[in-house]
PDB file of N, CA, C and O in Angstrom:
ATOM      1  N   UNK A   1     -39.722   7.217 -16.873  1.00  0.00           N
ATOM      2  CA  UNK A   1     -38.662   6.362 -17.335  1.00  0.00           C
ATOM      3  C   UNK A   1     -38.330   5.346 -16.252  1.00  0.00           C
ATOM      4  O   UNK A   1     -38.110   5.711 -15.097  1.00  0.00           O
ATOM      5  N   UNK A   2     -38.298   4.232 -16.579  1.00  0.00           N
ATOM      6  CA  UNK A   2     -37.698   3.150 -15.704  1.00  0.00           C
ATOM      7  C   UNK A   2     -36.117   2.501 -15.314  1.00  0.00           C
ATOM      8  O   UNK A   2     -34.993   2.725 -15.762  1.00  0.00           O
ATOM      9  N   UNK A   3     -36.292   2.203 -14.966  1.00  0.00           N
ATOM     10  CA  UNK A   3     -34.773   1.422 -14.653  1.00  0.00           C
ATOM     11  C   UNK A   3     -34.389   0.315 -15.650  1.00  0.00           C
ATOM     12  O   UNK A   3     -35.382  -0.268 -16.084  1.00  0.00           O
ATOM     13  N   UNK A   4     -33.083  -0.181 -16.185  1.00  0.00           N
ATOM     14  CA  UNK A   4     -33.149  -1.015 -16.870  1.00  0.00           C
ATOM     15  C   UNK A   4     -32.851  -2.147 -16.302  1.00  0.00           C
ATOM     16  O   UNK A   4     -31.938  -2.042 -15.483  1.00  0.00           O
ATOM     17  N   UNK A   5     -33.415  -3.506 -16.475  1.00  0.00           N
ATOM     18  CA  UNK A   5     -33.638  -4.654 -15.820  1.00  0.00           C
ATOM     19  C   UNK A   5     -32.290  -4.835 -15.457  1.00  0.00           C
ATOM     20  O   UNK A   5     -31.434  -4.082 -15.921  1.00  0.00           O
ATOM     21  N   UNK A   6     -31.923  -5.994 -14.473  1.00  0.00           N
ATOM     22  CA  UNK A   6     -30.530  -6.798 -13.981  1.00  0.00           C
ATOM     23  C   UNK A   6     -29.901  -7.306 -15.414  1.00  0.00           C
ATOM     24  O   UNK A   6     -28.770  -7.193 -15.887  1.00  0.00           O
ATOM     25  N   UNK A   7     -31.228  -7.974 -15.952  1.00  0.00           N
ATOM     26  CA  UNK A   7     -30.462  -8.767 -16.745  1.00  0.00           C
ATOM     27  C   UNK A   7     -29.823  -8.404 -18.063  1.00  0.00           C
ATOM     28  O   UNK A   7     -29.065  -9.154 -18.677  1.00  0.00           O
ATOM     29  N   UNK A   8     -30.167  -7.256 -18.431  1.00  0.00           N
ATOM     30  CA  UNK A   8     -29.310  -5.945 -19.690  1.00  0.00           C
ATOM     31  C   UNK A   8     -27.794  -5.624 -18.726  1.00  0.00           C
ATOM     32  O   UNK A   8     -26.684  -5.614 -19.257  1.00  0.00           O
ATOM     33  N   UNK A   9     -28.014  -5.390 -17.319  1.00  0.00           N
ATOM     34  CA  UNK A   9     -26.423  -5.034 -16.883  1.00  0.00           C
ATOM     35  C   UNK A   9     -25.601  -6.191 -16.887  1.00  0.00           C
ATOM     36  O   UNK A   9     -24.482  -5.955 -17.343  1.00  0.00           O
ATOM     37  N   UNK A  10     -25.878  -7.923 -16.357  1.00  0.00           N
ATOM     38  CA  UNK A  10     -25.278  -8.589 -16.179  1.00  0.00           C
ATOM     39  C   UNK A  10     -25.580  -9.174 -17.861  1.00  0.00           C
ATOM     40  O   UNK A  10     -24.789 -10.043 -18.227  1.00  0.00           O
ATOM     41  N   UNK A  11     -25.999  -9.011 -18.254  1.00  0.00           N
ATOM     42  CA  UNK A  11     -25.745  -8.917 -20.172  1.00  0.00           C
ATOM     43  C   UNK A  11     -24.564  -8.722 -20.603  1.00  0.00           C
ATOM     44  O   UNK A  11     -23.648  -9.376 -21.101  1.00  0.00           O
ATOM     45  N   UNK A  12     -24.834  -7.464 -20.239  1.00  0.00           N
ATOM     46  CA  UNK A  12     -23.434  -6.256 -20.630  1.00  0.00           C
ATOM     47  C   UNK A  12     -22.603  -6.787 -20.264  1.00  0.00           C
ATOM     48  O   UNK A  12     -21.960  -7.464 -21.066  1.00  0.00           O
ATOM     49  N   UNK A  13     -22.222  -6.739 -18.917  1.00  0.00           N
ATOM     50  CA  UNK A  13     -20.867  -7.360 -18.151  1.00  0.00           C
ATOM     51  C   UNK A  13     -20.518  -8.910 -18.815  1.00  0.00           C
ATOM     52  O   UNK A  13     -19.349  -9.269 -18.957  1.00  0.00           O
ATOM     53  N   UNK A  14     -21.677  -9.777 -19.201  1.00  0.00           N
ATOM     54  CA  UNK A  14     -21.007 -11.345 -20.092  1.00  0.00           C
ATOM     55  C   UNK A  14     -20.543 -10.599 -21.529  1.00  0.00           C
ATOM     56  O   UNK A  14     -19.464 -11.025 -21.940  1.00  0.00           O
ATOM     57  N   UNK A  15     -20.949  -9.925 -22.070  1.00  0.00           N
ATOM     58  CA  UNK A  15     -20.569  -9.187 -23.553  1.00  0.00           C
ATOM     59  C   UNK A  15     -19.092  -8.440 -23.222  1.00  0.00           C
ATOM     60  O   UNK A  15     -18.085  -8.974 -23.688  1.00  0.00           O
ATOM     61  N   UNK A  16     -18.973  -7.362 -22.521  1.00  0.00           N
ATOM     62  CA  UNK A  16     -17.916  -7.283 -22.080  1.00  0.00           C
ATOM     63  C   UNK A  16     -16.534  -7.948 -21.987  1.00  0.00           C
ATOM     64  O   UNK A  16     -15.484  -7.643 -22.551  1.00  0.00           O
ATOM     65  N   UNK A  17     -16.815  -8.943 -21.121  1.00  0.00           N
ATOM     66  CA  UNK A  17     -15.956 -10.526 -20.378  1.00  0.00           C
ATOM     67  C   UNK A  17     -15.809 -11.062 -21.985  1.00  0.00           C
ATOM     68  O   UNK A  17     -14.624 -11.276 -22.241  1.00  0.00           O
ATOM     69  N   UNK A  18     -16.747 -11.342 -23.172  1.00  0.00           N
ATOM     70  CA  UNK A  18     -16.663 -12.119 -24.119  1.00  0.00           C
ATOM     71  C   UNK A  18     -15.410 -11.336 -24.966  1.00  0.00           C
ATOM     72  O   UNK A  18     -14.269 -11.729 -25.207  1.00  0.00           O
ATOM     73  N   UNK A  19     -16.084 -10.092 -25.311  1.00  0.00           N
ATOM     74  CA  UNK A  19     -14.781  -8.914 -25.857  1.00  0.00           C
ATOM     75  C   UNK A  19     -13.690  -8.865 -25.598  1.00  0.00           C
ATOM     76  O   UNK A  19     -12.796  -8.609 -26.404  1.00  0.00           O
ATOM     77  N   UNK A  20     -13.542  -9.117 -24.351  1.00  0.00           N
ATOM     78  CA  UNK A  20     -11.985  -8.891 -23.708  1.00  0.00           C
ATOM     79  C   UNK A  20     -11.593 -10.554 -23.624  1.00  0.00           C
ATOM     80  O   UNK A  20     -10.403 -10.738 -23.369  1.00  0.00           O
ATOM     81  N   UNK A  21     -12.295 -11.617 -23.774  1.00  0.00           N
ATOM     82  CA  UNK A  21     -11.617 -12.629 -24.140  1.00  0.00           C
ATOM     83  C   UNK A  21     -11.022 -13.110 -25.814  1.00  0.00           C
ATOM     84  O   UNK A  21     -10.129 -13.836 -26.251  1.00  0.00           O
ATOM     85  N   UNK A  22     -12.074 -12.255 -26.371  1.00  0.00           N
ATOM     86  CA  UNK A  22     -11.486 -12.587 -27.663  1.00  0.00           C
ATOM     87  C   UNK A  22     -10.423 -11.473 -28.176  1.00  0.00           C
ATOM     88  O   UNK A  22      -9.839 -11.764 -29.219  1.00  0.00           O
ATOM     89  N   UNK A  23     -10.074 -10.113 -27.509  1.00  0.00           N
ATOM     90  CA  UNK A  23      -9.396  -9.698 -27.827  1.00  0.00           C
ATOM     91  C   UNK A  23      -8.019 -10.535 -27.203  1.00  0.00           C
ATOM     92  O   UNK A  23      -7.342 -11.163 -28.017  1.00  0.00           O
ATOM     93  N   UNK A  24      -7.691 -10.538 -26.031  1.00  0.00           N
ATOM     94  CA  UNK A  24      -6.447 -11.930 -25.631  1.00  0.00           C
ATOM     95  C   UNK A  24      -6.215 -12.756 -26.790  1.00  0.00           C
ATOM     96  O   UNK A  24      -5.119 -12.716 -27.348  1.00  0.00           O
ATOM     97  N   UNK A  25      -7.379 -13.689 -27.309  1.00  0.00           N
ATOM     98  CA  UNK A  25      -6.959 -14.610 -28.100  1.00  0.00           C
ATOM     99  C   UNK A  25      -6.586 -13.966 -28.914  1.00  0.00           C
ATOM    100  O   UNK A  25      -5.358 -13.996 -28.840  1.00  0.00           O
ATOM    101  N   UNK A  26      -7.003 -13.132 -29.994  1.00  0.00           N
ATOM    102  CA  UNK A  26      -6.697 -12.299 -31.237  1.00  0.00           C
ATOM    103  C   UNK A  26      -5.388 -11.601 -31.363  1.00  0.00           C
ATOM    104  O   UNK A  26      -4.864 -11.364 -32.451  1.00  0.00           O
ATOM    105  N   UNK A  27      -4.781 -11.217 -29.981  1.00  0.00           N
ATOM    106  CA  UNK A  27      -3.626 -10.554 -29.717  1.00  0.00           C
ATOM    107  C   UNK A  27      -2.474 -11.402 -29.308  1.00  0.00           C
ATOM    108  O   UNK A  27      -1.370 -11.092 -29.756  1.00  0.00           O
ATOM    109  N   UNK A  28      -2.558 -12.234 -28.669  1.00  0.00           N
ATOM    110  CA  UNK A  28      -1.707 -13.194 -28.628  1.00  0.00           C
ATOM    111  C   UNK A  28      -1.455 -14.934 -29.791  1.00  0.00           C
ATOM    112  O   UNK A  28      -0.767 -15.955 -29.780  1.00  0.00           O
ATOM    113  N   UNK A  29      -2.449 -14.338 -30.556  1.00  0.00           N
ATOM    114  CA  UNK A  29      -3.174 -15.529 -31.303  1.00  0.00           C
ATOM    115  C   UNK A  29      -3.410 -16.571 -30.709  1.00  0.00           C
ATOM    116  O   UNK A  29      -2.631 -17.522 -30.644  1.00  0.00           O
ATOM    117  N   UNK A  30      -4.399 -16.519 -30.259  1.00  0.00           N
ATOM    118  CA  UNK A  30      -4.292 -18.185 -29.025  1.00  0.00           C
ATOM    119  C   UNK A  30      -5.723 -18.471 -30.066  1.00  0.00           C
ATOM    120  O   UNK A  30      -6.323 -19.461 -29.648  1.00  0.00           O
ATOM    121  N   UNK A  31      -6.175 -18.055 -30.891  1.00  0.00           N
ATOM    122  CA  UNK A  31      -7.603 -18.518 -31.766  1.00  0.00           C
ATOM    123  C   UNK A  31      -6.908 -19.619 -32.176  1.00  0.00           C
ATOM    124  O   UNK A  31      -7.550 -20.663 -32.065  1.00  0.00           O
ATOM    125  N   UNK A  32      -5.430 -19.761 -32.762  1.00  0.00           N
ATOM    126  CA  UNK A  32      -5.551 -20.776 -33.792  1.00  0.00           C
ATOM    127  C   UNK A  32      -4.753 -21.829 -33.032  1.00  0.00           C
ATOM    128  O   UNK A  32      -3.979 -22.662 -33.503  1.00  0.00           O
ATOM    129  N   UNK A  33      -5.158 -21.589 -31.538  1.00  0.00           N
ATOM    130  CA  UNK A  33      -4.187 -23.531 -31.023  1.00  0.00           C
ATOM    131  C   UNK A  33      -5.623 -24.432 -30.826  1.00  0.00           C
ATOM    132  O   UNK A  33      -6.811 -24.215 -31.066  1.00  0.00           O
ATOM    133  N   UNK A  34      -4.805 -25.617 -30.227  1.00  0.00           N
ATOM    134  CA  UNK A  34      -5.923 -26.232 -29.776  1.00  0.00           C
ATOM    135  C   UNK A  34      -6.384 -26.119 -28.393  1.00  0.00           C
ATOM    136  O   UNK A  34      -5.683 -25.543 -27.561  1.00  0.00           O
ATOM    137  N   UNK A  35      -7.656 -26.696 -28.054  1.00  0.00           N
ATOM    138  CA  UNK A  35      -7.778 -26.435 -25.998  1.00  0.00           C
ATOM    139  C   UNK A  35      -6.934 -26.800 -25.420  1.00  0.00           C
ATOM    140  O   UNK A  35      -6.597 -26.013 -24.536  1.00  0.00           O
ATOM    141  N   UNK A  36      -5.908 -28.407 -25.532  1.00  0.00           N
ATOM    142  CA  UNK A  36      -4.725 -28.067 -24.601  1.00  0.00           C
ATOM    143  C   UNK A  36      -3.715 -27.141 -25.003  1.00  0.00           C
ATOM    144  O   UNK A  36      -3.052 -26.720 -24.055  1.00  0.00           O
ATOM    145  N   UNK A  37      -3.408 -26.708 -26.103  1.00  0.00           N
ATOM    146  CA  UNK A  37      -2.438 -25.650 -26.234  1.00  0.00           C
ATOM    147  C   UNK A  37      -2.700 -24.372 -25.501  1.00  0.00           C
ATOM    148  O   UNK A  37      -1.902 -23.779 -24.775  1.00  0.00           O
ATOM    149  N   UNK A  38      -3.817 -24.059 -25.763  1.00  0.00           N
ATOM    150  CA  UNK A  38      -4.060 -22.486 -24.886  1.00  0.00           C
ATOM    151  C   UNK A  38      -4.020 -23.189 -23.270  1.00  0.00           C
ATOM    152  O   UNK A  38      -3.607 -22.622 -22.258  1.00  0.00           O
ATOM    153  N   UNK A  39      -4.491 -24.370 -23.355  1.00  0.00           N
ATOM    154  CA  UNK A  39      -4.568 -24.241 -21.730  1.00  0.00           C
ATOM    155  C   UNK A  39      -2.443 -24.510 -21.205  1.00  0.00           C
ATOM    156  O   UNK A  39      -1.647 -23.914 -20.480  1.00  0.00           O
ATOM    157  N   UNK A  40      -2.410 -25.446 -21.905  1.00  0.00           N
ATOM    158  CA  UNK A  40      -0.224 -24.942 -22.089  1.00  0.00           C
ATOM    159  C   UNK A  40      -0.352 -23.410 -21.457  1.00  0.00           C
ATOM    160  O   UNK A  40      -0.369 -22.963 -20.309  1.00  0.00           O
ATOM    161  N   UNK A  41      -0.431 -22.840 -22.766  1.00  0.00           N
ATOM    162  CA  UNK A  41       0.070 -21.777 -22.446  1.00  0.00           C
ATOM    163  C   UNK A  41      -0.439 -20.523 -21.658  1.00  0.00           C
ATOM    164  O   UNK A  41       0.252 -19.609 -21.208  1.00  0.00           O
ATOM    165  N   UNK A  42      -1.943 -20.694 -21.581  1.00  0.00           N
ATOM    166  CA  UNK A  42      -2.324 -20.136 -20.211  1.00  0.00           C
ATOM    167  C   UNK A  42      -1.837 -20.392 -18.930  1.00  0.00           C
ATOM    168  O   UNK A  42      -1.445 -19.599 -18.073  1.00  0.00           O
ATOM    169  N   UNK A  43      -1.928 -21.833 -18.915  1.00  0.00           N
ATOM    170  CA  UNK A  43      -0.589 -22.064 -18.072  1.00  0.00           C
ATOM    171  C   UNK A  43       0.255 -21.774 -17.010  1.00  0.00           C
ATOM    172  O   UNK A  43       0.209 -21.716 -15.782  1.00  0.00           O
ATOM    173  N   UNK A  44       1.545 -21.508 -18.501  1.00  0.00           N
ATOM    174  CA  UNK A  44       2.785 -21.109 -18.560  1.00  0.00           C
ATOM    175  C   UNK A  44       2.790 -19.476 -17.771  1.00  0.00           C
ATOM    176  O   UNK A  44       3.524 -19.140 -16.842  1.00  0.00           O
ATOM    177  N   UNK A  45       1.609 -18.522 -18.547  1.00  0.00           N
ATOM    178  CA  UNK A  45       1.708 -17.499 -18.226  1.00  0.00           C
ATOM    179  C   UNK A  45       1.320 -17.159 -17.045  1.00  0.00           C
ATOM    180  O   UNK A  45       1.848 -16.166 -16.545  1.00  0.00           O
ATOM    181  N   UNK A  46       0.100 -18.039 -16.150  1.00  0.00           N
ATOM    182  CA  UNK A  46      -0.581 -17.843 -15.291  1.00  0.00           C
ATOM    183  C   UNK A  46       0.629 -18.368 -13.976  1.00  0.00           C
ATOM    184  O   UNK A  46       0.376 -17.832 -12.897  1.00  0.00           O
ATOM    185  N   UNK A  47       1.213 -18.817 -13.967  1.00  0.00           N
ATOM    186  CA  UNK A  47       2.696 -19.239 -13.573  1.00  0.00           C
ATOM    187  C   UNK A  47       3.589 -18.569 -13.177  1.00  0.00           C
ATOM    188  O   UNK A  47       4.032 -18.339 -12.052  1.00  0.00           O
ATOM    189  N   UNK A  48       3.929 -18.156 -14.464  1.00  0.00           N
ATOM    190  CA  UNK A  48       5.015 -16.825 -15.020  1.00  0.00           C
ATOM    191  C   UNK A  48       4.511 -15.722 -14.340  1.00  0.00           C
ATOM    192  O   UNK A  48       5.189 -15.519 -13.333  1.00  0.00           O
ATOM    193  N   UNK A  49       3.505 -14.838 -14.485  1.00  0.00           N
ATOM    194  CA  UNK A  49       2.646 -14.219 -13.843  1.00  0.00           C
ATOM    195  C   UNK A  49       2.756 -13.858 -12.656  1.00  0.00           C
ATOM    196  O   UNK A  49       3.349 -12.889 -12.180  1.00  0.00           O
ATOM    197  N   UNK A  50       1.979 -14.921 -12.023  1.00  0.00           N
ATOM    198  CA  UNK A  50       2.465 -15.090 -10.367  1.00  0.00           C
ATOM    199  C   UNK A  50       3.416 -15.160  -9.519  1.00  0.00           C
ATOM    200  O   UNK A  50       3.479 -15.021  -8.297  1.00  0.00           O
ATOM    201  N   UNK A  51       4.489 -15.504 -10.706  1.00  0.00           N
ATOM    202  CA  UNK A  51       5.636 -15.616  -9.855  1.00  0.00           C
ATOM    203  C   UNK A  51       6.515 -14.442  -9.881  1.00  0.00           C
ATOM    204  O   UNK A  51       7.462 -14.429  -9.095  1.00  0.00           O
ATOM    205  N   UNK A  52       6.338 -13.489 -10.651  1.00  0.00           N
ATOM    206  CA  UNK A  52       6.366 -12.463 -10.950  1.00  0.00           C
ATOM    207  C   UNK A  52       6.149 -11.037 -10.210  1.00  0.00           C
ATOM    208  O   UNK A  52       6.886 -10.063 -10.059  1.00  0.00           O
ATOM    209  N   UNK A  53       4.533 -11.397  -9.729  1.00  0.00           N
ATOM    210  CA  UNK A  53       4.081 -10.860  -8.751  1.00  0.00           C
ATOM    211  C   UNK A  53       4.945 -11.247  -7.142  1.00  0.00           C
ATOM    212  O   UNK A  53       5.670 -10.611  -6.376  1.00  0.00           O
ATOM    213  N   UNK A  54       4.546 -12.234  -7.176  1.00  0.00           N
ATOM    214  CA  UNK A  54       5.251 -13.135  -5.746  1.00  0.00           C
ATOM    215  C   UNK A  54       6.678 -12.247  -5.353  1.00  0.00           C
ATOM    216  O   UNK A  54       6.952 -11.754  -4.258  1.00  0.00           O
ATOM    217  N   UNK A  55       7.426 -12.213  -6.517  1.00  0.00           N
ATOM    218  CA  UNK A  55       8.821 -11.923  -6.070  1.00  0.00           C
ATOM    219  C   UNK A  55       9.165 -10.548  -5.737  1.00  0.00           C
ATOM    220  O   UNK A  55      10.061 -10.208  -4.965  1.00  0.00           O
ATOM    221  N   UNK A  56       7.996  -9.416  -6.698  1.00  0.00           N
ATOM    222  CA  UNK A  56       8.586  -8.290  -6.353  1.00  0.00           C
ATOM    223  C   UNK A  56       7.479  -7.881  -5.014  1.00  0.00           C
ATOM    224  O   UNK A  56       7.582  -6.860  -4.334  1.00  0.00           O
ATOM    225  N   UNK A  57       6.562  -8.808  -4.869  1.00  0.00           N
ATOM    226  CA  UNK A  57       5.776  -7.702  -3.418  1.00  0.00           C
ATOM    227  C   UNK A  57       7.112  -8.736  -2.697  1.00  0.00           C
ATOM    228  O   UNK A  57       7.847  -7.995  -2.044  1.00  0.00           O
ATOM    229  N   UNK A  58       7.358  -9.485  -2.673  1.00  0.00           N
ATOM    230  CA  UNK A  58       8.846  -9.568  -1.583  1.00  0.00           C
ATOM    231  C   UNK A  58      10.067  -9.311  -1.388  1.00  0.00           C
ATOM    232  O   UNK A  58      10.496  -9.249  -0.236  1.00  0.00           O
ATOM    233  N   UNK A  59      10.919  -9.099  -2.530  1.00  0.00           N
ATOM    234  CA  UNK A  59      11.953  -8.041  -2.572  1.00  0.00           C
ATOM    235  C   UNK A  59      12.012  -6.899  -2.872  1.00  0.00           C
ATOM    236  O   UNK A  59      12.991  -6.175  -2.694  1.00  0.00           O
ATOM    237  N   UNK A  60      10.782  -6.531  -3.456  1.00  0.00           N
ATOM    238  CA  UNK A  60      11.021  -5.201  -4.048  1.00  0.00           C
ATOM    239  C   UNK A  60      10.862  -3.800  -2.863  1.00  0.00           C
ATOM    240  O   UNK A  60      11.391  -2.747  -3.218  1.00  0.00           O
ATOM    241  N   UNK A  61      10.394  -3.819  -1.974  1.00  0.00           N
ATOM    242  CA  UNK A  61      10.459  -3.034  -0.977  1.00  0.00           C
ATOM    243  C   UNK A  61      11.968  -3.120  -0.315  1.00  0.00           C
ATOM    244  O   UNK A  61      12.657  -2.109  -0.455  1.00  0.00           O
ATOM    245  N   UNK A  62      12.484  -4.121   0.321  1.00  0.00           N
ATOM    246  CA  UNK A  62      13.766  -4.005   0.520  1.00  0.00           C
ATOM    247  C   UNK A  62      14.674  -3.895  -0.697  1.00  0.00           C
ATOM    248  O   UNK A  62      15.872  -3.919  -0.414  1.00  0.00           O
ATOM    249  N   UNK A  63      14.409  -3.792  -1.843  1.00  0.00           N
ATOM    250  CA  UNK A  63      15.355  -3.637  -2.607  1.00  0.00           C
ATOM    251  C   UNK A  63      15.370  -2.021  -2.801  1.00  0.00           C
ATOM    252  O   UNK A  63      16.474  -1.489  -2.925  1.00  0.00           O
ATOM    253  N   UNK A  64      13.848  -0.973  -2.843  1.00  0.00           N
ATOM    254  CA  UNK A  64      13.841  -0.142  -2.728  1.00  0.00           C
ATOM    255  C   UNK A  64      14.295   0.855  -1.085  1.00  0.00           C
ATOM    256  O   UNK A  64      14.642   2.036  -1.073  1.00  0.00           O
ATOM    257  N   UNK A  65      14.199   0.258  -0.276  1.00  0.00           N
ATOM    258  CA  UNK A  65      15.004   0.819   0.801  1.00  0.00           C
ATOM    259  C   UNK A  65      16.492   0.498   0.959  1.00  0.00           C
ATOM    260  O   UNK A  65      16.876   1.097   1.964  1.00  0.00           O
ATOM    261  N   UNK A  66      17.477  -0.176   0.411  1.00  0.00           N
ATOM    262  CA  UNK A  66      18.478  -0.113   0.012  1.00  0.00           C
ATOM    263  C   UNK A  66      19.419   1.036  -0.871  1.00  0.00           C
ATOM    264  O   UNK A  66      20.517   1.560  -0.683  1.00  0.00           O
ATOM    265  N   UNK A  67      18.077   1.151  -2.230  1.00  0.00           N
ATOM    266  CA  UNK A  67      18.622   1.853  -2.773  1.00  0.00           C
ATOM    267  C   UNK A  67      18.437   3.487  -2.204  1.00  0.00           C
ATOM    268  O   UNK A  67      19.285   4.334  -2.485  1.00  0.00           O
ATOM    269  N   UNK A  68      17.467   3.743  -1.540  1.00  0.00           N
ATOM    270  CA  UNK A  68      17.275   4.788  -1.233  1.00  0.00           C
ATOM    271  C   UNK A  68      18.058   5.045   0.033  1.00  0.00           C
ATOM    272  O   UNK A  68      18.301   6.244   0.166  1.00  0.00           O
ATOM    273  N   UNK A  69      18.491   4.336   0.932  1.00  0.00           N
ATOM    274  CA  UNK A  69      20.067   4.418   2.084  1.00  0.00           C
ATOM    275  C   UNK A  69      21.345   4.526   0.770  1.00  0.00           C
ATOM    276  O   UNK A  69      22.137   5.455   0.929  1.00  0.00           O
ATOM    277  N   UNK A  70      21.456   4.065   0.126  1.00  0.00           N
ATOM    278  CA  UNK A  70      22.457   4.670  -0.737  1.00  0.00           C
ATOM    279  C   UNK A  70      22.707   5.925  -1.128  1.00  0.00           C
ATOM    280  O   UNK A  70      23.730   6.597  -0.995  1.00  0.00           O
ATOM    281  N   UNK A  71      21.214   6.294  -1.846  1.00  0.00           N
ATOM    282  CA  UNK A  71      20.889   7.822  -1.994  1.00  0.00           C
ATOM    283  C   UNK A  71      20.806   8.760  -1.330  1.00  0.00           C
ATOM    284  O   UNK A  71      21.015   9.940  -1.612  1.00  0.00           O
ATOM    285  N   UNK A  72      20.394   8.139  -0.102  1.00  0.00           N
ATOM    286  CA  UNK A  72      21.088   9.377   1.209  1.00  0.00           C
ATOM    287  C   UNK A  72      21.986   9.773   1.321  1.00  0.00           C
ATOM    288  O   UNK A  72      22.341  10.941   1.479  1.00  0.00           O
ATOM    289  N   UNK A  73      22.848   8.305   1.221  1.00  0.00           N
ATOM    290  CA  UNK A  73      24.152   8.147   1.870  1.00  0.00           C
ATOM    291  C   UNK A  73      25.140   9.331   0.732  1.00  0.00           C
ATOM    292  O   UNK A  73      25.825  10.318   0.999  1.00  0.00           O
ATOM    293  N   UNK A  74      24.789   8.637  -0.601  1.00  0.00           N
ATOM    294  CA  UNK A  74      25.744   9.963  -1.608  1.00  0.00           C
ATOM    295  C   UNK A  74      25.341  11.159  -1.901  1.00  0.00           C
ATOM    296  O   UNK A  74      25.890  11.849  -2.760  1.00  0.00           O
ATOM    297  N   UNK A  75      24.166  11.587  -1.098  1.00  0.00           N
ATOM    298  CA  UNK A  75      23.359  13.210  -1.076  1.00  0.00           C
ATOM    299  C   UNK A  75      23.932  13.390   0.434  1.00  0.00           C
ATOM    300  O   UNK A  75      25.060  13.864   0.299  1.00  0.00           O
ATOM    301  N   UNK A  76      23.759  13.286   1.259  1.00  0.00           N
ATOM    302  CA  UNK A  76      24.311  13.538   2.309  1.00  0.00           C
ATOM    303  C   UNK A  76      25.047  13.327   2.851  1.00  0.00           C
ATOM    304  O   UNK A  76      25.197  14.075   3.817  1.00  0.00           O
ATOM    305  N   UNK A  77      26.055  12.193   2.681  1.00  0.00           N
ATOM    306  CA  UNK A  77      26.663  11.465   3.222  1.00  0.00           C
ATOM    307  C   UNK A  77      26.782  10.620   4.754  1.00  0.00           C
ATOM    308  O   UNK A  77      25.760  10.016   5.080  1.00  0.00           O
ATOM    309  N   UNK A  78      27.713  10.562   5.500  1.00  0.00           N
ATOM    310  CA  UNK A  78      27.827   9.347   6.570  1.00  0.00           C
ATOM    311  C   UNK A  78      27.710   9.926   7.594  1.00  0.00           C
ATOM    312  O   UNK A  78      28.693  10.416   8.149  1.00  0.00           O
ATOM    313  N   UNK A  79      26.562  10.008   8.065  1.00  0.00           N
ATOM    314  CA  UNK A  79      25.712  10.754   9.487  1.00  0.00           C
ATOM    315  C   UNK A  79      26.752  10.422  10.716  1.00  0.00           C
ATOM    316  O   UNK A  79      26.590  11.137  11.704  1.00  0.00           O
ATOM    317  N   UNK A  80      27.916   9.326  10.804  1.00  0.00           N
ATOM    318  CA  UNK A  80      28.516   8.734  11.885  1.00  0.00           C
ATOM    319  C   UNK A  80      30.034   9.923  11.706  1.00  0.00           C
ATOM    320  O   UNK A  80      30.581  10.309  12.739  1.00  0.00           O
ATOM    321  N   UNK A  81      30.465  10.300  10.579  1.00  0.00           N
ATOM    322  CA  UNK A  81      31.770  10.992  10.932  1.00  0.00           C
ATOM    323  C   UNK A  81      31.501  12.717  10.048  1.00  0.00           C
ATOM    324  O   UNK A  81      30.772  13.225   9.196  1.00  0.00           O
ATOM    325  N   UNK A  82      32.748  13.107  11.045  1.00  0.00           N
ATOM    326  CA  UNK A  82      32.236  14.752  11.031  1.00  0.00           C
ATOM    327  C   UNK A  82      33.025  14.639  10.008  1.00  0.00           C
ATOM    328  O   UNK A  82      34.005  13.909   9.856  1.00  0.00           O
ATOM    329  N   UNK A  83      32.334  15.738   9.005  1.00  0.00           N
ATOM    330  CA  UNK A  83      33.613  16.794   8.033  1.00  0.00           C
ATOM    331  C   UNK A  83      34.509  17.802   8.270  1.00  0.00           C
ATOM    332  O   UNK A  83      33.958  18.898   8.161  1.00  0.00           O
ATOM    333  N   UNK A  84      35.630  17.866   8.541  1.00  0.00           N
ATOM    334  CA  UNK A  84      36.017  18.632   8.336  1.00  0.00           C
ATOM    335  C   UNK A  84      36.351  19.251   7.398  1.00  0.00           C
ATOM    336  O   UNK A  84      37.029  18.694   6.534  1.00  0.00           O
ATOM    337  N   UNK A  85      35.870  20.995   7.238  1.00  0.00           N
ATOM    338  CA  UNK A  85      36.629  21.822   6.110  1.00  0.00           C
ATOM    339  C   UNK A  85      37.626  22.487   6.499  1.00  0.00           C
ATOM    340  O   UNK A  85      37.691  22.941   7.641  1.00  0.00           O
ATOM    341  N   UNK A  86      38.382  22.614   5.773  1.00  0.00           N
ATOM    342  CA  UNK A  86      39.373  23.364   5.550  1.00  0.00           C
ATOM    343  C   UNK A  86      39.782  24.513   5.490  1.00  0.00           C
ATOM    344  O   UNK A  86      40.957  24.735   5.201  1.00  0.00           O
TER     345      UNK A  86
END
């Protein structure tokens, strides 16, 4: 038995890429605009998207160490003053 040629895998992988482009269009209906409309709204999303991304790899870590000094803070409370019990 042999190997199957390059060009059946990088086949596959353009058949693939084709599938998963026409499922996008089919799901978002982008079949029935025109080329500048999808490109609009590819766009819009490719935009939207990024900026999306952009904002939470930059706040979202300090927004998550905030909340989690909070969660200390009301599980354990304020490491600076003693309790006294009673």
């Amino acid at each position: 038995m042999s190997n199957p040629p390059r060009s059946s895998t990088s086949s596959s992988l353009i058949k693939l890429l084709q599938r998963k482009r026409y499922q996008y269009e089919v799901t978002y209906s982008l079949y029935m605009l025109t080329p500048m409309e999808k490109f609009i709204f590819n766009t819009f999303l490719f935009a939207f998207l990024s900026m999306l991304i952009l904002a939470a790899s930059l706040y979202l870590p300090q927004h998550v160490a905030t909340i989690t000094s909070r969660a200390w803070f009301y599980l354990v409370g304020d490491g600076d003053r003693e309790v006294l019990v009673r």
